[in-house]
C-alpha positions in Angstrom: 70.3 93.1 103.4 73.8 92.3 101.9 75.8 95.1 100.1 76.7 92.4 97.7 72.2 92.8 96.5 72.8 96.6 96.7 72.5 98.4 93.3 73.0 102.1 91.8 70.0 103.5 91.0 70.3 104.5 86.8 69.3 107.8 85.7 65.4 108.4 84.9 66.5 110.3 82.2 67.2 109.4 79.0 70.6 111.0 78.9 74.2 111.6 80.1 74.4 113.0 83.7 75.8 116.4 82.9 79.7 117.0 84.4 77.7 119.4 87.1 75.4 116.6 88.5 78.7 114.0 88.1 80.5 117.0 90.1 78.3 117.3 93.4 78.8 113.2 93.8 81.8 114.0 94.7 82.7 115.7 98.2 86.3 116.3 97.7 85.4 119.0 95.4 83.9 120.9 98.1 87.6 121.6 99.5 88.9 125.1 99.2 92.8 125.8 99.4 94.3 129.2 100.0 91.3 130.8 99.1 90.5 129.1 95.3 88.0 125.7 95.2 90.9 123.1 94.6 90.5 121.8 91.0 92.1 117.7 90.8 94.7 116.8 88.0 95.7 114.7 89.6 93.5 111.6 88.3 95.7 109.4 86.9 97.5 108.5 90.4 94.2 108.4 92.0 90.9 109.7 91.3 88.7 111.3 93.7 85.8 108.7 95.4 81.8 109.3 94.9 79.8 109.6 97.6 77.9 106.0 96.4 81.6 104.0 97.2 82.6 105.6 100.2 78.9 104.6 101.8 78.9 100.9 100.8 82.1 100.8 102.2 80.9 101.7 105.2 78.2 99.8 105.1 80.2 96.9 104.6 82.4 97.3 107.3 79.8 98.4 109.8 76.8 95.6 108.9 78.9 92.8 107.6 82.2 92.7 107.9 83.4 89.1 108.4 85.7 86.2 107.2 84.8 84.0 104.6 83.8 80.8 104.1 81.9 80.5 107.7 78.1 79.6 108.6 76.9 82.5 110.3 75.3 85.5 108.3 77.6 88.0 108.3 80.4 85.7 106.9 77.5 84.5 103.9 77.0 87.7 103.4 81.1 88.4 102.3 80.8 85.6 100.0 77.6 86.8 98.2 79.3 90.1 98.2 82.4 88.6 96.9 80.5 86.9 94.3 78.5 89.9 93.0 81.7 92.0 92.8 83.3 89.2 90.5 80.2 89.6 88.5 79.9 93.5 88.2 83.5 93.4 87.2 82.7 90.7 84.7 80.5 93.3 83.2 82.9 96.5 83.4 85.5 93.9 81.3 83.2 91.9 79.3 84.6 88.6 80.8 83.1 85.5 82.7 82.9 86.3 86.6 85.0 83.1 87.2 87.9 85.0 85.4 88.2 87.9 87.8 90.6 87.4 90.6 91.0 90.6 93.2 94.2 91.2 94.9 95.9 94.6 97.0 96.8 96.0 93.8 97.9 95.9 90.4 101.7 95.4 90.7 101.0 92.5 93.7 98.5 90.6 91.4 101.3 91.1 88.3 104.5 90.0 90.6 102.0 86.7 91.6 101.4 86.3 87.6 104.9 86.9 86.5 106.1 84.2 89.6 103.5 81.6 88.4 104.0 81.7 85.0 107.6 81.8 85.2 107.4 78.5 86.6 107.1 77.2 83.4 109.3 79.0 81.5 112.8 77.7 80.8 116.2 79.7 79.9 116.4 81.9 77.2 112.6 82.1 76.3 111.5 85.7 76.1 109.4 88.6 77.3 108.5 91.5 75.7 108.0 95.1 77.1 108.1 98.1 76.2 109.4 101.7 76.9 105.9 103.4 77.4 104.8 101.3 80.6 105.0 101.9 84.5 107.7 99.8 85.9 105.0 97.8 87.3 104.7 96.0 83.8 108.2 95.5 83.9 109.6 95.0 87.1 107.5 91.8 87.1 108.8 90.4 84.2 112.8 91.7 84.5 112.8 89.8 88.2 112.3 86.4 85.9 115.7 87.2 84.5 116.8 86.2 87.5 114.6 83.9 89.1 114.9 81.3 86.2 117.6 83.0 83.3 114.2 84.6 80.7 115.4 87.1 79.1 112.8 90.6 78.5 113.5 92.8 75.5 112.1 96.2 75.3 110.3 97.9 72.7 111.4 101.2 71.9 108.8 104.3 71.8 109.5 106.9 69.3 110.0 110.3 71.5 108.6 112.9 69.1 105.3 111.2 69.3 105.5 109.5 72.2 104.1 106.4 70.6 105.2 103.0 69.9 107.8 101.9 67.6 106.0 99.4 65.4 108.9 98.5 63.4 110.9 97.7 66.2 108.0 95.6 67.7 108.2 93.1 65.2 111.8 92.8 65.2 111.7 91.7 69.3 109.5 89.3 68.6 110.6 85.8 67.8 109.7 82.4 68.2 111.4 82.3 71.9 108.6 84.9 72.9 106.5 83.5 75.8 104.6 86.3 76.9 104.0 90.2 76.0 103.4 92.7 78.2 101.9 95.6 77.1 99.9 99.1 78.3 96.9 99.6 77.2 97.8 103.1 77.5 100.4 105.4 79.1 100.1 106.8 82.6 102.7 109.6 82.0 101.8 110.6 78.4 98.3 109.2 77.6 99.3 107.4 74.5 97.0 104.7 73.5 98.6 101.8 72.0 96.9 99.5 69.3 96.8 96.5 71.7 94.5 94.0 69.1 97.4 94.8 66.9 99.8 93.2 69.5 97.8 90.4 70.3 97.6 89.5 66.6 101.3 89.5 66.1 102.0 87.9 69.8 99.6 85.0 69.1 101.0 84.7 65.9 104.1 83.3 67.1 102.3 81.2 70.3 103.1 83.7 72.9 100.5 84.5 75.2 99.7 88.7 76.1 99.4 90.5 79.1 97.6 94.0 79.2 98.0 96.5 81.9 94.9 98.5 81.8 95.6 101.2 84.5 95.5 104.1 82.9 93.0 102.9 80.1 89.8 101.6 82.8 88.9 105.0 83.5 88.7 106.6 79.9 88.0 103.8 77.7 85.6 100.8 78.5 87.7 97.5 78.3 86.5 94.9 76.1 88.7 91.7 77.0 86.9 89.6 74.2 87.7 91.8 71.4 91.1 91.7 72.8 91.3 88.7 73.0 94.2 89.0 75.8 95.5 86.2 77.9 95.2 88.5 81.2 94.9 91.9 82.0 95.3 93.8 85.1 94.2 97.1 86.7 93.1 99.2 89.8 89.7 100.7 91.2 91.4 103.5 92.6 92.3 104.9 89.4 88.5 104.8 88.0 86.6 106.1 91.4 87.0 103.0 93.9 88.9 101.6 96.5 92.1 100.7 96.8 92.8 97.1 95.2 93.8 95.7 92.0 91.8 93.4 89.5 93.4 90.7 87.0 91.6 89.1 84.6 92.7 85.9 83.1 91.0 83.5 81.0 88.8 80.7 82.5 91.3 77.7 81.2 94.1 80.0 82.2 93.5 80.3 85.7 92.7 77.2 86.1 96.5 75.7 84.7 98.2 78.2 86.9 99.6 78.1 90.7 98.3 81.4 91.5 97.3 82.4 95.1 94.0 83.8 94.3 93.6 87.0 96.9 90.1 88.0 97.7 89.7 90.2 100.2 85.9 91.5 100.3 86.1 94.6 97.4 83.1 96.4 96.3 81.7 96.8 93.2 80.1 100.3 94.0 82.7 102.1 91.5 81.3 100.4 88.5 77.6 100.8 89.6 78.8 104.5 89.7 79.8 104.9 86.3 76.7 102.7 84.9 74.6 105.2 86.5 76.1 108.2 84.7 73.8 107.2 81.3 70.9 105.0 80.4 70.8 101.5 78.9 68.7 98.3 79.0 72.1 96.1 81.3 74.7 97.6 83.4 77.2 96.7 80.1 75.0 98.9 77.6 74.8 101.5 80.5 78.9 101.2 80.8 79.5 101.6 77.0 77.3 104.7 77.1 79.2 106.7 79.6 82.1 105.5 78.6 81.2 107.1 75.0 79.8 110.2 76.8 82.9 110.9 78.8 85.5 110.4 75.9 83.7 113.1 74.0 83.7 115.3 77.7 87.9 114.4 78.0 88.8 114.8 73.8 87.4 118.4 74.3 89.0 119.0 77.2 92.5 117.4 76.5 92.0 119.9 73.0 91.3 122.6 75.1 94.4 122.0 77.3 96.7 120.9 74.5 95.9 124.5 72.7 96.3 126.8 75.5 99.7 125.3 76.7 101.2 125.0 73.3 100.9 128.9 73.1 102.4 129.5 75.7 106.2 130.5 74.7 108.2 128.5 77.8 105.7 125.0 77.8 106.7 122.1 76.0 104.8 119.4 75.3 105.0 115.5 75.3 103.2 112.6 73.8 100.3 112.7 71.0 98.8 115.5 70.3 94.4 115.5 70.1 93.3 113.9 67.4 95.4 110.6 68.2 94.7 107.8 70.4 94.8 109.2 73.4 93.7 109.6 76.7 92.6 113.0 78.2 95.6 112.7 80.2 98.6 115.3 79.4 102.6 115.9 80.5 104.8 119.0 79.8 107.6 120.7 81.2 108.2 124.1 81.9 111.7 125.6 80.6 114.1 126.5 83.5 111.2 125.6 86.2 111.4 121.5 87.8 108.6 119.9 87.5 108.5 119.9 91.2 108.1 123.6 91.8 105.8 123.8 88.6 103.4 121.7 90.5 104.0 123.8 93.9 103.6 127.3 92.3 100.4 125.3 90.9 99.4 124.1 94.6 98.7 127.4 95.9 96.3 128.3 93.2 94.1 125.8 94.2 95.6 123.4 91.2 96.3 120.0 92.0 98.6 117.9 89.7 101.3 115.5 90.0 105.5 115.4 89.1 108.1 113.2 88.2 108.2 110.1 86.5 105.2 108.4 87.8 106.7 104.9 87.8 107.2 105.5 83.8 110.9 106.0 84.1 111.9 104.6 81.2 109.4 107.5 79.5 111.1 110.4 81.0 114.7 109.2 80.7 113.6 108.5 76.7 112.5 112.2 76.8 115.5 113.3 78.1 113.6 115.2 81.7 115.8 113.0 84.0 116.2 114.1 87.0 113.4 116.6 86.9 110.6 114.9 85.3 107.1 115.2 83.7 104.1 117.7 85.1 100.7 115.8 84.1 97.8 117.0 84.3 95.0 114.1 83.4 90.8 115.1 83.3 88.3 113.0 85.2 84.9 112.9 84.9 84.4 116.1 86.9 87.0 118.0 85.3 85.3 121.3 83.8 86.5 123.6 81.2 87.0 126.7 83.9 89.3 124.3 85.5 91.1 124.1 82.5 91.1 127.5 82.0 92.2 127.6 85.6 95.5 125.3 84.9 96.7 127.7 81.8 96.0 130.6 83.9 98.5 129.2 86.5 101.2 128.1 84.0 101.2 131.7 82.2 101.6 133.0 85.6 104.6 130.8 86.4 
């Protein structure tokens, strides 16, 4: 049988898989580290990968792997795989499966956009980013400055809140805007940003939007339709898959654009996984209920975090504070300690978080922590309130 027929099994109960049953689908969480059981903050680079994935992977590769496009079975049955992960992610964004184009990752698929696009831009039109994204939202669209003379204005985030400057959206935007490009929400402070609201005011003047959805996919469920984006781009990895990137882009879209279309045989086992974490009549119903499940789970546990760092008297904290749009993703600095030996000193507890500026440069330098950077600590959907307990513990000890 192809994997590409292969589903998840849904619960047989009627509720939420509890973060202990989520917890022993995962065998990285087994590991051990000078003694503690490691406990992984270190979600928003990476999450850790289910049981579930890692075998249809290697069923794939051991049963079927193949070329496509061929008439023997093995090559049929990468195309019907190829199909039905077009289709499960047509589900996980509420979009057609002939909108869904895979590639090696996010900022490969969004250099191919920016080049194919730009192709039809002329001198002087406009781009708009902003100061909250990874460079891999701008780094696209700032090589079209000199590939054919666009010219990108950024959008300034206000560093108290670590949100978007509104006011100073509106003023970038003009008539010569061709495109915005705008997270969906921040990798290095979890901001959420009101991207309907940008759509509205983007379309309103003809330009077209672009959403990376990184750092959203594994906390909120993407709804492309309510959106109502032009494209949108983001990365299994980051939401317990594989390595590779998806972009969405609508139907008539795609079609209009000179865009090589990279599919290299993906599986869809990483979405199955998260329908299976709660009941519902279609894998999309099944989807929004986990995804409602687990951002009650991370608003507790980002509260719970939030709290116990802010009394401690040497921790300060970036970005908005619970309550706000948010994801359960959180970045502080230790006074007088780099965010580099914060995370070491964190290490050898048995903590695992990541440093720096996580490809949000423009974030740190904003908050003034150049050259030392951000710590960041982001929950997953096995992150548990003793780990969290765990993480204070290891700051106060600092």
């Amino acid at each position: 049988m192809s994997i590409a027929l292969k589903q998840t099994a849904t619960p047989s109960s009627a509720t939420m898989r509890s973060t202990e049953e989520i917890r022993r689908c995962f065998p990285a969480l087994a590991r051990t580290h000078n003694g503690y059981p490691v406990a992984y903050f270190d979600g928003p680079g990476g999450t850790q990968v289910p049981r579930t994935v890692v075998e249809a992977i290697n069923d794939y590769l051991y049963r079927h792997n193949a070329n496509t496009h061929w008439a023997y079975p093995t090559s049929e049955e990468t195309d019907a795989l190829i199909d039905s992960a077009r289709s499960v992610l047509a589900d996980f964004l509420n979009a057609g499966s002939t909108e869904i184009v895979f590639g090696a990752n996010m900022t490969t698929l969004t250099f191919h956009l920016a080049r194919a696009l730009g192709r039809g831009y002329e001198r002087e039109d406009e781009i708009l980013v902003t100061e909250l994204d990874h460079h891999a939202n701008i780094a696209p669209w700032r090589a079209l400055e000199k590939e054919c003379g666009v010219k990108v204005r950024m959008v300034r985030m206000i560093p108290e809140t670590g949100e978007l400057d509104w006011e100073d959206f509106s003023r970038q935007l003009t008539r010569r805007t061709k495109l915005v490009a705008i997270g969906a929400a921040s990798n290095a402070l979890g901001t959420i940003n009101d991207v309907r609201r940008a759509e509205e005011m983007a379309h309103s003047l003809g330009a077209q939007i672009f959403v990376d959805a990184v750092h959203y996919a594994p906390h909120e469920l993407i709804d492309v339709r309510d959106w109502n984006c032009d494209f949108l781009a983001c990365s299994a990895y980051k939401f317990y898959g594989p390595h590779i990137g998806i972009l969405y882009g609508r139907h008539d879209l795609l079609g209009s654009l000179d865009f090589p279309k990279l599919i290299p045989a993906p599986d869809s086992a990483a979405v199955d996984f998260l329908a299976s974490l709660a009941p519902g009549a279609t894998r999309r119903d099944r989807l929004g209920a986990a995804f409602e499940h687990l951002h009650e789970r991370g608003d507790a546990l980002i509260t719970q975090a939030w709290n116990g760092l802010s009394e401690i008297g040497r921790v300060r904290l970036y970005g908005p504070p619970p309550g706000r749009a948010r994801t359960p993703t959180i970045a502080f600095t230790v006074d007088g300690v780099s965010s580099a030996k914060v995370a070491k000193k964190l290490a050898e507890r048995g903590v695992f978080l990541s440093h720096g500026d996580f490809y949000a440069m423009t974030v740190v330098e904003r908050l003034g922590q150049t050259p030392h950077g951000l710590v960041r600590a982001g929950c997953a959907c096995y992150t548990t309130p003793e780990e969290i307990d765990r993480l204070l513990a290891g700051v106060r000890g600092l």
